[in-house]
N, CA, C and O atoms as CSV, one atom per row, in Angstrom:
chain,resi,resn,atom,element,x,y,z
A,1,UNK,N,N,0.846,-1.183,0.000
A,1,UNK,CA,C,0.000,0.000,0.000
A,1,UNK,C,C,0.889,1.244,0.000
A,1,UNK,O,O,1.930,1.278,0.656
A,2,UNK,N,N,0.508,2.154,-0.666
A,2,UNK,CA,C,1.221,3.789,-0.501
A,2,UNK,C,C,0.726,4.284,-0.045
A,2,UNK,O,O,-0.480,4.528,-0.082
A,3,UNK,N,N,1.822,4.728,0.784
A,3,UNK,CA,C,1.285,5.861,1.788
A,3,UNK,C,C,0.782,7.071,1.293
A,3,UNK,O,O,1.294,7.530,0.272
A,4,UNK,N,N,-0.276,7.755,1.929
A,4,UNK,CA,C,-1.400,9.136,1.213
A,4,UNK,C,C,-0.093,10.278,2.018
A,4,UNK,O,O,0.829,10.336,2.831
A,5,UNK,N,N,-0.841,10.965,1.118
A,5,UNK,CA,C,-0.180,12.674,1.435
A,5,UNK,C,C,-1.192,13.037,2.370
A,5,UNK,O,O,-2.387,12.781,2.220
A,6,UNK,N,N,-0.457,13.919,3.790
A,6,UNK,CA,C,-1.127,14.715,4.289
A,6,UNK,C,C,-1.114,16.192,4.684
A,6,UNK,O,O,-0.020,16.615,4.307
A,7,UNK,N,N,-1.853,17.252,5.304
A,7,UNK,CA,C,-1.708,18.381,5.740
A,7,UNK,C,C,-1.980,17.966,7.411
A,7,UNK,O,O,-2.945,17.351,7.865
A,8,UNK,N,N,-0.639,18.590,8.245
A,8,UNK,CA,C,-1.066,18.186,9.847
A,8,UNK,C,C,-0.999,19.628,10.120
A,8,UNK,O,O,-0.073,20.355,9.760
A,9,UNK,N,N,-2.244,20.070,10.909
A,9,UNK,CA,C,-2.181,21.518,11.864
A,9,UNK,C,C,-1.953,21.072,13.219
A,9,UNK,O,O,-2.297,20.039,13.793
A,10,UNK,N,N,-1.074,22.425,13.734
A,10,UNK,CA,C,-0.532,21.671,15.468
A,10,UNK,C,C,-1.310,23.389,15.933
A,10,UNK,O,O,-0.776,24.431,15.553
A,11,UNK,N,N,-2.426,23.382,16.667
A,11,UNK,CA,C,-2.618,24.317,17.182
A,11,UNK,C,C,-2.183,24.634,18.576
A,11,UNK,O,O,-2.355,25.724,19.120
A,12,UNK,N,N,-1.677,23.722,19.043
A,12,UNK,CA,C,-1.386,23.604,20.720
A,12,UNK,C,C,-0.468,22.573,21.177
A,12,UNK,O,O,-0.818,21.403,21.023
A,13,UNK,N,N,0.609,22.821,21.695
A,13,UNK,CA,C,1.758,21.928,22.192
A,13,UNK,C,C,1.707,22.126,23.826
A,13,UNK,O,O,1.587,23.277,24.247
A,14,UNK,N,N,1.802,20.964,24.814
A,14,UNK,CA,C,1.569,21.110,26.029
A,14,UNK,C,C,3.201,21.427,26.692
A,14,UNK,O,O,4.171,20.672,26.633
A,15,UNK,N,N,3.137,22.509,27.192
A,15,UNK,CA,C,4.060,22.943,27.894
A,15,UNK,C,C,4.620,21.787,28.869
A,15,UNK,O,O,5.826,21.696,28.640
A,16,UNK,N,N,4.317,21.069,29.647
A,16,UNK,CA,C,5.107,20.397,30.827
A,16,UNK,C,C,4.817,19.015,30.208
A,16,UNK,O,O,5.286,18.148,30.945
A,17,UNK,N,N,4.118,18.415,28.950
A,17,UNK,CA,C,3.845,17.278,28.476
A,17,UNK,C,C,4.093,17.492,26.893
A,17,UNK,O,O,3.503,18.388,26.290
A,18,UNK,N,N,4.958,16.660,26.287
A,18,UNK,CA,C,5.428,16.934,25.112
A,18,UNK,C,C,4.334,16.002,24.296
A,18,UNK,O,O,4.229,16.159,23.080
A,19,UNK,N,N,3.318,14.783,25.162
A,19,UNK,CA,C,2.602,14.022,24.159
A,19,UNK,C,C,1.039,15.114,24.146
A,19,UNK,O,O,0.034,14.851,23.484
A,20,UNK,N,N,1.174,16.073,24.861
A,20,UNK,CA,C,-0.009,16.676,24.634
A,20,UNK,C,C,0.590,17.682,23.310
A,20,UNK,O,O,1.528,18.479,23.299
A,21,UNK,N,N,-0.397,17.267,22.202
A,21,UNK,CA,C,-0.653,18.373,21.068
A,21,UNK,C,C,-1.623,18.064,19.905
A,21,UNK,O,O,-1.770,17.173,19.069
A,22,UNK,N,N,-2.184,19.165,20.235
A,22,UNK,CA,C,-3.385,19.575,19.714
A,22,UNK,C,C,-3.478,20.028,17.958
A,22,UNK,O,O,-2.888,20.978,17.442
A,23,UNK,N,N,-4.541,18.882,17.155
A,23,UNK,CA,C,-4.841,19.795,16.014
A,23,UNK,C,C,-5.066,19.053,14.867
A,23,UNK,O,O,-4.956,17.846,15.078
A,24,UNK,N,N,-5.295,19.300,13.920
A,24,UNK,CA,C,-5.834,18.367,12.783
A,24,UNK,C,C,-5.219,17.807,11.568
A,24,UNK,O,O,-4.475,18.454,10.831
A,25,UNK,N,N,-5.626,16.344,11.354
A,25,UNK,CA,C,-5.157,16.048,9.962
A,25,UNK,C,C,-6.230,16.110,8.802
A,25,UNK,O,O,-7.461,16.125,8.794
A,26,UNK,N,N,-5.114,16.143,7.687
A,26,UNK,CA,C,-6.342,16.282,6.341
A,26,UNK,C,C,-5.650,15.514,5.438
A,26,UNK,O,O,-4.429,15.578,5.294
A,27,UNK,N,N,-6.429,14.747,4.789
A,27,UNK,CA,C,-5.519,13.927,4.026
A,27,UNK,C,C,-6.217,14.425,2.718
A,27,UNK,O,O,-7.395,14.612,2.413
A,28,UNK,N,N,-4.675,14.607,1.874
A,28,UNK,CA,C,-5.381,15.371,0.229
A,28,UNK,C,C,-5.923,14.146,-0.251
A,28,UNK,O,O,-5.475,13.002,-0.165
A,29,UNK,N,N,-7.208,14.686,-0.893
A,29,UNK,CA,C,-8.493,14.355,-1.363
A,29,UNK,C,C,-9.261,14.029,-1.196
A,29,UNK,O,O,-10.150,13.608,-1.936
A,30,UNK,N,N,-9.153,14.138,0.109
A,30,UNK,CA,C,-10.409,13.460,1.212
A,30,UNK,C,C,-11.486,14.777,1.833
A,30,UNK,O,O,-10.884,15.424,2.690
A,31,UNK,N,N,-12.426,15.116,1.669
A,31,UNK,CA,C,-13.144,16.494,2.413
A,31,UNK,C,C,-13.350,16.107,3.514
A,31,UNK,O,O,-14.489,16.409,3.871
A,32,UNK,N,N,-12.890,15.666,4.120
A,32,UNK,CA,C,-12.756,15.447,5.789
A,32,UNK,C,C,-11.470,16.033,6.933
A,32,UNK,O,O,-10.293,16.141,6.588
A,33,UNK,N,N,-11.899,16.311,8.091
A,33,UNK,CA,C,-10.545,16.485,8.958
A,33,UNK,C,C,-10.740,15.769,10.383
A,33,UNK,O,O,-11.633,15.513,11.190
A,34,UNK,N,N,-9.248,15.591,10.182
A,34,UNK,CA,C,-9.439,14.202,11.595
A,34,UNK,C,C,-8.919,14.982,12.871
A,34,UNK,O,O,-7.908,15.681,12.937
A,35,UNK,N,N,-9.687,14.752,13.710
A,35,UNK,CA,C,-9.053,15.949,15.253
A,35,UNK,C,C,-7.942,15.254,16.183
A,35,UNK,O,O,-7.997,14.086,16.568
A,36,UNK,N,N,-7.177,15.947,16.403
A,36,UNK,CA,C,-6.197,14.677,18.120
A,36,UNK,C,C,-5.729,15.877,18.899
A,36,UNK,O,O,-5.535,17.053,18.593
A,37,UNK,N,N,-5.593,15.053,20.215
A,37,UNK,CA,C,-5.092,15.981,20.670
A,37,UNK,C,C,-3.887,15.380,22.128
A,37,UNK,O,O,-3.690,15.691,23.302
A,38,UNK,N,N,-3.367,14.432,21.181
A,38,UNK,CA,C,-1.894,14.022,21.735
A,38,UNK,C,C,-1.622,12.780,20.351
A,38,UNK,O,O,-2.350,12.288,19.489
A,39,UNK,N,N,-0.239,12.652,20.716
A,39,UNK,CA,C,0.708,12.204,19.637
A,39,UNK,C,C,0.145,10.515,19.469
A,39,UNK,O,O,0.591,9.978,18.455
A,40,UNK,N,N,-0.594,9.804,20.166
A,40,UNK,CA,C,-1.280,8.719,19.986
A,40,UNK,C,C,-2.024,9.055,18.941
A,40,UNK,O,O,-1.637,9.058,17.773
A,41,UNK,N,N,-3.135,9.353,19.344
A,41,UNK,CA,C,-4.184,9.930,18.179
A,41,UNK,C,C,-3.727,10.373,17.003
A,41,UNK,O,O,-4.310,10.005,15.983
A,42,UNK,N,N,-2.392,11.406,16.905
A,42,UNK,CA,C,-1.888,11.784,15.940
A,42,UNK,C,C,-1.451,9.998,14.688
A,42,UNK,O,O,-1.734,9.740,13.518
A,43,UNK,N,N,-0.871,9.406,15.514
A,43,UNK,CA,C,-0.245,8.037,15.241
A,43,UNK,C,C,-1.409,7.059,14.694
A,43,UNK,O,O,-1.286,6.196,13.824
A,44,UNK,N,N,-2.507,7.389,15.378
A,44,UNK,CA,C,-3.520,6.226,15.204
A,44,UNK,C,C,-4.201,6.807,13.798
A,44,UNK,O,O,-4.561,5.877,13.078
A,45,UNK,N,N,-4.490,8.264,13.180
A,45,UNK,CA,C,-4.704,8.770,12.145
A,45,UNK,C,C,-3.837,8.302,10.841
A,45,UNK,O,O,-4.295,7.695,9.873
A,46,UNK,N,N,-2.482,8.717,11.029
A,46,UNK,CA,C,-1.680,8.409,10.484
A,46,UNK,C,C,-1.526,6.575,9.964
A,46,UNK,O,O,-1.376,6.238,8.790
A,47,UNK,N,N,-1.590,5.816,10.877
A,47,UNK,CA,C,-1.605,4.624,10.485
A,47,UNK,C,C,-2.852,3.827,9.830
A,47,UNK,O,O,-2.887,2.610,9.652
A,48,UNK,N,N,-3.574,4.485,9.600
A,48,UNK,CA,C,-4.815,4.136,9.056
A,48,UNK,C,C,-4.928,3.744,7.522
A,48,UNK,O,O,-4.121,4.408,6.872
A,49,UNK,N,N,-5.649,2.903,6.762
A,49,UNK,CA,C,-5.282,3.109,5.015
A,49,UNK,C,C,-5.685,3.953,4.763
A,49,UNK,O,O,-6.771,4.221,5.276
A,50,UNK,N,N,-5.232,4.664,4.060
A,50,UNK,CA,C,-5.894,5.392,2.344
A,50,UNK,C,C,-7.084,6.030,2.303
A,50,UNK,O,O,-7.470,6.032,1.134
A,51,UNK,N,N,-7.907,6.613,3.073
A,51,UNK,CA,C,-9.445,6.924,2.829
A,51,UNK,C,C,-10.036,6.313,3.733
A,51,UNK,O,O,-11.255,6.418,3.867
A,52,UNK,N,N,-9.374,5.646,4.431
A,52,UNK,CA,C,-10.740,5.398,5.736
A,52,UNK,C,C,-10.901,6.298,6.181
A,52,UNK,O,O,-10.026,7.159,6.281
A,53,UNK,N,N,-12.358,6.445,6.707
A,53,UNK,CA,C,-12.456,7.062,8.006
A,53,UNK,C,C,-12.189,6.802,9.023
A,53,UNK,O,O,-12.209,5.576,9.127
A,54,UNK,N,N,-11.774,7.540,10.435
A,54,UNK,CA,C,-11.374,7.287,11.618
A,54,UNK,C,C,-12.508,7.961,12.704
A,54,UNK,O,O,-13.143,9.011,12.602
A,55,UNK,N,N,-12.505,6.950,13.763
A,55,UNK,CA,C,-13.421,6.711,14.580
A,55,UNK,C,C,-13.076,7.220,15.905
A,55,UNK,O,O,-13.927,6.792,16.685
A,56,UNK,N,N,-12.073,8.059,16.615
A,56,UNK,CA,C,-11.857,7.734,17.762
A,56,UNK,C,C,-12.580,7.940,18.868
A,56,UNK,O,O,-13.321,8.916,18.978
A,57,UNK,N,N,-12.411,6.912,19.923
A,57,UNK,CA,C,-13.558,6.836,21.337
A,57,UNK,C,C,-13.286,8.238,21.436
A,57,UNK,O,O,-12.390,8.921,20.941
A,58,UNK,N,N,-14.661,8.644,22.500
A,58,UNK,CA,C,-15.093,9.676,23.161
A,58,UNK,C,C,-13.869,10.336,24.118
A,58,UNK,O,O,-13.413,11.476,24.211
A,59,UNK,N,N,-13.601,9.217,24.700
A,59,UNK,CA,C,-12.954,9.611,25.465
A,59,UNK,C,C,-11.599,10.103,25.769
A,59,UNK,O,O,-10.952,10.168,26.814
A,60,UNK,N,N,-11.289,10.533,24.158
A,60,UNK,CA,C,-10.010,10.816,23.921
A,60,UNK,C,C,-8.800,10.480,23.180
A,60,UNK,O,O,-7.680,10.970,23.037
A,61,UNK,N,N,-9.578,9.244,22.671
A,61,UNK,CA,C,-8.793,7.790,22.235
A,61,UNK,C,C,-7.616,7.279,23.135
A,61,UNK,O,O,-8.080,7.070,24.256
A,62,UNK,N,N,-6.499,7.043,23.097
A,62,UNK,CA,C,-5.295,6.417,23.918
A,62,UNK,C,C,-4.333,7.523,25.112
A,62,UNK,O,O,-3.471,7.214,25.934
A,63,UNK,N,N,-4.815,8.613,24.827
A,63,UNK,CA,C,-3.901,9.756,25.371
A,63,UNK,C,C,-4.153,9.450,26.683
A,63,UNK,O,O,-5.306,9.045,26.831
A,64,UNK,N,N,-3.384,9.500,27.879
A,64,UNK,CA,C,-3.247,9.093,29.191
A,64,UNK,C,C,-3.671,10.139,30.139
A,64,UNK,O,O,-4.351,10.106,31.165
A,65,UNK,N,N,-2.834,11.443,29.245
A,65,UNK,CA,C,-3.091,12.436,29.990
A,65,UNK,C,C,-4.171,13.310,30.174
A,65,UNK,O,O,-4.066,14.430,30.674
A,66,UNK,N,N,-5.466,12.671,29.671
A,66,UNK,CA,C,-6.133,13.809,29.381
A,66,UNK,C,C,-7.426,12.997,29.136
A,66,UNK,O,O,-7.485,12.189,28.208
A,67,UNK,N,N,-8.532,13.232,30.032
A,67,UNK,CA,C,-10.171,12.523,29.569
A,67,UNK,C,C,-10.500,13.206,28.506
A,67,UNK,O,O,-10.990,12.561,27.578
A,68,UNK,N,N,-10.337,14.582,28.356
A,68,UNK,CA,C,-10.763,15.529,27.667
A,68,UNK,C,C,-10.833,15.457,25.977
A,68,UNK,O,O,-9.796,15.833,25.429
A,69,UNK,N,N,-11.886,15.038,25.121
A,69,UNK,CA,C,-11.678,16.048,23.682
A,69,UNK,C,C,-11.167,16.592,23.319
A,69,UNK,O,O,-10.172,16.701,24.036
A,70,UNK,N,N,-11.097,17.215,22.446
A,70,UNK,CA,C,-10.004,18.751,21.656
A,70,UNK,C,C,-11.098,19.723,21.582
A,70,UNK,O,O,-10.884,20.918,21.782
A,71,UNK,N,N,-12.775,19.058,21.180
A,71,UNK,CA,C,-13.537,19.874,20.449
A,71,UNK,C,C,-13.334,19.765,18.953
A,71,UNK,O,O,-14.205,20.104,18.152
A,72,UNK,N,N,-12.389,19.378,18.674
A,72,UNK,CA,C,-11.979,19.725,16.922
A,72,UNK,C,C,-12.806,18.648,16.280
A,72,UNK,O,O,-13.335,18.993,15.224
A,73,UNK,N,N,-13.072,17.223,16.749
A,73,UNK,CA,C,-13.480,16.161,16.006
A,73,UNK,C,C,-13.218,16.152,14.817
A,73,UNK,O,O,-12.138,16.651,14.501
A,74,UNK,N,N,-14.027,15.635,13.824
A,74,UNK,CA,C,-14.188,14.942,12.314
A,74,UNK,C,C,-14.827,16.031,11.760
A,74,UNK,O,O,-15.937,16.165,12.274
A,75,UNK,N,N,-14.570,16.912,10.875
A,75,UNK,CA,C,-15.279,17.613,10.356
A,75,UNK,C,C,-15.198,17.561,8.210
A,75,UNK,O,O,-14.335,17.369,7.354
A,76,UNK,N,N,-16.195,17.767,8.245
A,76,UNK,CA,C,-16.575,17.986,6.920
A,76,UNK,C,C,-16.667,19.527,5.952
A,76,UNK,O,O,-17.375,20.475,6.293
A,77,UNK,N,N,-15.913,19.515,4.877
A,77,UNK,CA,C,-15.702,20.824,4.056
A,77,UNK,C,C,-17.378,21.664,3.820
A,77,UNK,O,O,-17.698,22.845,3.689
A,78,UNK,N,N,-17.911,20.778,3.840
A,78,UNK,CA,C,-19.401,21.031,3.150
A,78,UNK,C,C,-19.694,22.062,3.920
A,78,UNK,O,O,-19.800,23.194,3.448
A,79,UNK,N,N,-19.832,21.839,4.990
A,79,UNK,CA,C,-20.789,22.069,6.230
A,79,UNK,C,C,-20.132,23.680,6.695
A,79,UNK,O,O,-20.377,24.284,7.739
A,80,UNK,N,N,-19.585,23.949,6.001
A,80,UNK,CA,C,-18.593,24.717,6.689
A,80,UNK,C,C,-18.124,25.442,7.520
A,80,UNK,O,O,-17.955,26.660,7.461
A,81,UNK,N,N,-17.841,24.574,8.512
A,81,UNK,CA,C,-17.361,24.912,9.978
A,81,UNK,C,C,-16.231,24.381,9.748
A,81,UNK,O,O,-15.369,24.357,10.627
């Protein structure tokens, strides 16, 4: 499989935690954006095939440090938010 091209935004890097960071992927040609907000999530996007979509739990997906969301989730070009 080949690996897709992406665009990663880092809106937020955690000062006293280097796995906290915040912000979105976009993979060209896909009208979707995938949210994380630590370097797991970042990883778990990234390792995904080609055009899937990604699902992650509520609760943050794998990040240790943090119950918390980003807010950013899955968003769609359409809709435009």
């Amino acid at each position: 499989m080949l690996p897709g091209s992406y665009i990663v935004r880092i809106y937020r890097r955690g000062k006293d935690d280097p796995r906290i960071v915040v912000g979105v992927v976009e993979e060209v040609g896909v009208r979707e954006k995938k949210g994380f907000h630590c370097i797991e999530e970042l990883r778990l996007i990234l390792d995904l095939p080609v055009g899937q979509p990604i699902r992650l739990p509520r609760s943050g997906g794998n990040c240790e440090t943090s119950g918390k969301g980003n807010g950013l989730g899955t968003k769609s070009h359409r809709d435009g938010r």
